[in-house]
LOLO-678421 format. One line per 3 residues: number of its first residue (from 1); their letters; for each residue x, y, z of C-alpha. Coordinates in pm, 1 decimal, m for minus. Example, Ala and Ser with C-alpha at 12.3 -4.5 7.8 and 13.67 -1.06 7.14 Angstrom:
<atoms>
1 = as = 1230.0:m450.0:780.0  1367.0:m106.0:714.0
</atoms>
This chain:
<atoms>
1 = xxx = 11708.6:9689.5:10050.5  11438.7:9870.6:10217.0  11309.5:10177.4:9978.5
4 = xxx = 11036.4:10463.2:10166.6  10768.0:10572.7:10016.9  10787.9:10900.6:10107.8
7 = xxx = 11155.4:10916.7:9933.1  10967.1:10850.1:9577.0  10660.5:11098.3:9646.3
10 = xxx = 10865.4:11342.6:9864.1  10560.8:11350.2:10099.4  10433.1:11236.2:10442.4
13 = xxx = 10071.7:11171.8:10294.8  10018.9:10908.2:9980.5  9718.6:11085.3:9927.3
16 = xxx = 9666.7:11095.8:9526.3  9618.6:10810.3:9267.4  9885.8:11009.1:9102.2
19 = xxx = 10116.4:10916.6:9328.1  10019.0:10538.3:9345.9  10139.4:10546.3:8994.2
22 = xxx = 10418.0:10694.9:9026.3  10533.2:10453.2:9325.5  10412.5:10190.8:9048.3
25 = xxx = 10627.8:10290.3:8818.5  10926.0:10276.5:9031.0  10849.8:9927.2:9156.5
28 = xxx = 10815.3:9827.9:8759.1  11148.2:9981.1:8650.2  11323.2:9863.3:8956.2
31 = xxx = 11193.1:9472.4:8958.8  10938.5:9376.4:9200.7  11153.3:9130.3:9426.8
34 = xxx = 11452.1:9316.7:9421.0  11385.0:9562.3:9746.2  11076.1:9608.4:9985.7
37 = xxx = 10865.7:9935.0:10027.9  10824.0:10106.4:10376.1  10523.8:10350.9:10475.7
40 = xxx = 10747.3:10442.9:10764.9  10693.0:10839.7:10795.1  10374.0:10836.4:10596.9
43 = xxx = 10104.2:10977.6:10797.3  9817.7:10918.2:10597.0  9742.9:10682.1:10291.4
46 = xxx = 9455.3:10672.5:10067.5  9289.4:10380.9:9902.1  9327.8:10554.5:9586.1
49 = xxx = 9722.0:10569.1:9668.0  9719.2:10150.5:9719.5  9489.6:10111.9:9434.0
52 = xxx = 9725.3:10252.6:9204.6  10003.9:10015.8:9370.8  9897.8:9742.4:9559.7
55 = xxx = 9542.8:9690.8:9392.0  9723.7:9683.4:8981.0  9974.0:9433.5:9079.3
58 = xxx = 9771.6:9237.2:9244.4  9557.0:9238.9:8895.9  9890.3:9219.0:8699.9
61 = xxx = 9982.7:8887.9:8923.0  10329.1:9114.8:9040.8  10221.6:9163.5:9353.5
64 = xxx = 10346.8:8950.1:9693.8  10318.6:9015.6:10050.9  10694.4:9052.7:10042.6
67 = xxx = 10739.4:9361.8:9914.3  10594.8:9572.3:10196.7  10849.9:9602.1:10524.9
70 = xxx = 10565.8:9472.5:10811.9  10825.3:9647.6:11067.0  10806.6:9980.9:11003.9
73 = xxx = 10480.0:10006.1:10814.7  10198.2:10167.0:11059.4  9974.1:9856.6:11168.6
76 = xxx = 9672.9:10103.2:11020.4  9852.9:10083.7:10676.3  9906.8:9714.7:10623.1
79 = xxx = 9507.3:9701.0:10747.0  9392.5:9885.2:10460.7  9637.3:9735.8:10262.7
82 = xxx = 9456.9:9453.5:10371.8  9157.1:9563.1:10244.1  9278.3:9733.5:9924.5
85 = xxx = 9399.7:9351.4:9867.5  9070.1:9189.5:9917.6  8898.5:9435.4:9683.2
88 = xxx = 9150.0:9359.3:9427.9  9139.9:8980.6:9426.0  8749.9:9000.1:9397.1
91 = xxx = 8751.7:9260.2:9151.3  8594.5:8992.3:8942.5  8345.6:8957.4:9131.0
94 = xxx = 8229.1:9292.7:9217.4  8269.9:9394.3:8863.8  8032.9:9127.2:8712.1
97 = xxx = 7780.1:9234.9:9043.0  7825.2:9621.1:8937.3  7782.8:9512.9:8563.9
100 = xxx = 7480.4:9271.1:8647.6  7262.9:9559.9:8832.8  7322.0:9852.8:8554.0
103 = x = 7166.7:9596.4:8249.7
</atoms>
C-alpha cells in the first residue's frame, strides 16, 4: 500500500520538523514494513522535514530504503533524502568532531 505524504500533513510543502514528526509517528503506529511513503505532490521538502523521519529511524535502526515509493517520489527528493541519510549514518562521527572542537 502506497500512503502520500501530503495525505498525513495535508500540505504540498514538508516544510516543518513538526511535521517530520508527525509523519514519524504515523510510520511508528502503523509498522514500518507494512506500506511505503510517496512525496508525490509535495513541492518542496526540508531537511528538517527528513530529519524528523528519515534521519531518527535511521538512528533508531527502523529505517530501509523500502519504505519510500522511488516512482513517484521527485528525483530532487530521494537526492536529499540521500543526503539526509548520509548525515544520519555519520552522526557519530560529526557529533564526536562537533564535540572535539567546543572542549
Amino acid at each position: 500500500m502506497t500512503v502520500l505524504i501530503n495525505d498525513i500533513i495535508n500540505a504540498a510543502n514538508a516544510i516543518s520538523h513538526s511535521d517530520g514528526e508527525r509523519v514519524y509517528g504515523f510510520l511508528k503506529e502503523k509498522g514500518y514494513e507494512d506500506f511505503t511513503l510517496s512525496f508525490e505532490g509535495i513541492n518542496r521538502v526540508s531537511t528538517s522535514f527528513l530529519n524528523a523521519v528519515i534521519g531518527r529511524m535511521i538512528l533508531e535502526k527502523t529505517y530501509s530504503d523500502k519504505i519510500i515509493d522511488q516512482k513517484t517520489t521527485p528525483t530532487i527528493i530521494l537526492n536529499k533524502i540521500k543526503s539526509v541519510k548520509e548525515n544520519a549514518i555519520h552522526f557519530p562521527i560529526y557529533n564526536r568532531i562537533v564535540n572535539d572542537v567546543q572542549c
